[in-house]
C-alpha positions in Angstrom: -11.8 57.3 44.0 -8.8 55.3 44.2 -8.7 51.5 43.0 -6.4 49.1 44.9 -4.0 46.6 42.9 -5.9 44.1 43.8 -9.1 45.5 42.2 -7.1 46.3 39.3 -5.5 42.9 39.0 -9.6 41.2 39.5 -10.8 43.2 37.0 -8.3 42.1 34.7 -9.6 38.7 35.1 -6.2 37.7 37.1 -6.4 36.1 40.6 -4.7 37.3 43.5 -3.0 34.8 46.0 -4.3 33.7 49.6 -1.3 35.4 50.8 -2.7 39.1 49.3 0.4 39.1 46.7 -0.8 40.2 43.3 -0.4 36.9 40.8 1.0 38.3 38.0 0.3 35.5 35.2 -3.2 35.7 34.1 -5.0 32.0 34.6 -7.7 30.1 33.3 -9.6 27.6 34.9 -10.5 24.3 33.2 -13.1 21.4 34.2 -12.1 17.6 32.6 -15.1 15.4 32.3 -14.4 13.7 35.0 -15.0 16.8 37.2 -11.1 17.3 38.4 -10.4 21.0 37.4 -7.2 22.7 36.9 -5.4 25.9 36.3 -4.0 26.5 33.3 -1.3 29.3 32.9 -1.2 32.0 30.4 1.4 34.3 30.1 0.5 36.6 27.4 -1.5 36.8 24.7 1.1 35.8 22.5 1.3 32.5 24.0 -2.0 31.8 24.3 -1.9 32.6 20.3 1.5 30.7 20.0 -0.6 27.6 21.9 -3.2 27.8 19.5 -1.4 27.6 16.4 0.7 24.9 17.6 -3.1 22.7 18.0 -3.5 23.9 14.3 -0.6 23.1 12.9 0.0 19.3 14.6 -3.9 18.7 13.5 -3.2 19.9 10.0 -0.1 17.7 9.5 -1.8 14.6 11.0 -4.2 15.5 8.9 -2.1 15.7 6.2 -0.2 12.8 7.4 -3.3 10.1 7.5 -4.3 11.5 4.1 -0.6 10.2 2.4 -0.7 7.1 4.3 -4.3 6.4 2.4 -3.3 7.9 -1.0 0.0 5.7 -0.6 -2.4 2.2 0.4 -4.9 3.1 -2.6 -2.0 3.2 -5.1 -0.2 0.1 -3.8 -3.9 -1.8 -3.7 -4.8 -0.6 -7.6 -0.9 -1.2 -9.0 -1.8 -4.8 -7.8 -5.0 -5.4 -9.2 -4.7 -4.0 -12.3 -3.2 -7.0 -14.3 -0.4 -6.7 -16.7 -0.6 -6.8 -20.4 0.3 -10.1 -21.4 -1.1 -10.8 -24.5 0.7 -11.8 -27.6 2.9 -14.3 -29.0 6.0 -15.3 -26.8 9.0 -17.2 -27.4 9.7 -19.4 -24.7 12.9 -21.4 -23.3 13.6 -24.0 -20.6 15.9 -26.6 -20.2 14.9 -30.0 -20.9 16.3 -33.1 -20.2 18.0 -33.3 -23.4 19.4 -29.6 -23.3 17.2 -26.4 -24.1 13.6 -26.6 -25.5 11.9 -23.6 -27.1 8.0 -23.2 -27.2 5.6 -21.1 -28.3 3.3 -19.6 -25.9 0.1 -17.6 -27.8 -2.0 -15.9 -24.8 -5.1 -13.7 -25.2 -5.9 -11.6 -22.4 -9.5 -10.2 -21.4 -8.7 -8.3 -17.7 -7.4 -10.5 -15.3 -8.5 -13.8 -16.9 -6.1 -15.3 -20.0 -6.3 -18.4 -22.2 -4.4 -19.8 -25.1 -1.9 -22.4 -26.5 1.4 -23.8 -26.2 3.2 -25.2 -29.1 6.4 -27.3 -29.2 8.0 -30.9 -30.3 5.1 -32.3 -28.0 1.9 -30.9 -30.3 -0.2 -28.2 -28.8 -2.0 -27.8 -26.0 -5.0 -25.0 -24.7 -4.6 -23.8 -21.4 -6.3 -20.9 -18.9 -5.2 -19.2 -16.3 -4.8 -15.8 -14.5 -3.0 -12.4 -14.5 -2.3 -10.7 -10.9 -0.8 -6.9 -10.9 2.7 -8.9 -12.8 2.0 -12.3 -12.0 0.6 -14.7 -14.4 0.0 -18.3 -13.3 -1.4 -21.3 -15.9 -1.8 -25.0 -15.9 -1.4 -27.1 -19.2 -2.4 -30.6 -18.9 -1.3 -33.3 -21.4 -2.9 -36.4 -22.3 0.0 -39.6 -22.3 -0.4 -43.3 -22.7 0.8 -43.3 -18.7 -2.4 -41.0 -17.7 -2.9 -37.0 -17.5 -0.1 -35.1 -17.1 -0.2 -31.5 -15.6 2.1 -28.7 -15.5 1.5 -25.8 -13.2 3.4 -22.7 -14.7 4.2 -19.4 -12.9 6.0 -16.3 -13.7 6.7 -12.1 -13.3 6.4 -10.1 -16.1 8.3 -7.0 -16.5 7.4 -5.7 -19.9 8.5 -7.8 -22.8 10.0 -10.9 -21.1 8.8 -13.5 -18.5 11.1 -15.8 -15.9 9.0 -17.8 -13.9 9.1 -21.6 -13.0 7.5 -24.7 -14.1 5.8 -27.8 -11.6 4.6 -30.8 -11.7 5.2 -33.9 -10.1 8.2 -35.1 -11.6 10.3 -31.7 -11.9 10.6 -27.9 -11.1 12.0 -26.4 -13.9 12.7 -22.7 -14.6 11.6 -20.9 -18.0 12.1 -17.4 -19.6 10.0 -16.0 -22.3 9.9 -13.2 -25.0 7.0 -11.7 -26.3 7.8 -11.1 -30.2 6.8 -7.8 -31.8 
């Protein structure tokens, strides 16, 4: 018993055209949710292998991809809260109205949260204040015969030194600092 091409190409799981010519790419039909269906073409087995790995490979490198873009957030997010070490004793200079005026600055730390006192020619005074990744920020406020007097004082850290900038209501003044060994 003889089997036709057409049998042969059925059995195969290949379709044969409305106009009795043998199809010769095998095909695979695919329902969408929605109901529409399609016909999907596959050539060999080596494409339909070749179409697999490709899935694999883009899912594994979005994978991949999503997973640096969190590492990459977490680090930026913990460098910024953890606070810089800025304890110590640090020389500090700004310029004054009669030329350059050096202070001492004495800070103790505990996380995030500092406190401490800044001696000059104008006595000393306490102060708190707060520590952000290298940021610190503090505000001294003095006591003079023409009412309280407040200084808000900011800076960046980058190891050993400070620069930063000094406000109140009558000036802006910049200042830089050195933390003594």
């Amino acid at each position: 018993m003889k089997t036709s091409a057409k049998e042969k190409v059925r059995q195969q799981g290949r379709t044969v055209n409305p106009d009795s010519k043998i199809d010769p790419l095998p095909r695979d039909k695919a329902c969408n949710r929605f109901g529409v269906c399609f016909v999907k073409l596959i050539d060999t087995p080596l494409q339909a292998w070749k179409e697999e790995y490709c899935m694999k490979r883009t899912s594994f490198l979005l994978v991949l991809l999503l997973a640096c873009g969190l590492l990459m957030l977490r680090g930026t997010i913990v460098a910024q809260e953890t606070p810089a070490n800025v304890a110590g004793t640090w020389q500090m200079t700004s310029e004054g109205r009669n030329g350059p005026m050096t202070q001492t600055l004495t800070i103790q730390q505990d996380a995030a949260t500092i406190k401490g006192t800044l001696s000059g020619p104008r006595g000393d005074t306490s102060f708190e204040g707060t520590v952000a990744g290298n940021k610190i920020s503090f505000t001294i406020k003095r006591e003079t015969p023409n009412g309280t007097f407040t200084m808000e004082y900011s800076a960046t850290v980058d190891g050993d030194s400070m620069t930063g900038t000094i406000h109140s209501e009558r000036f802006d003044r910049k200042f830089t600092a050195k933390r003594g060994k």
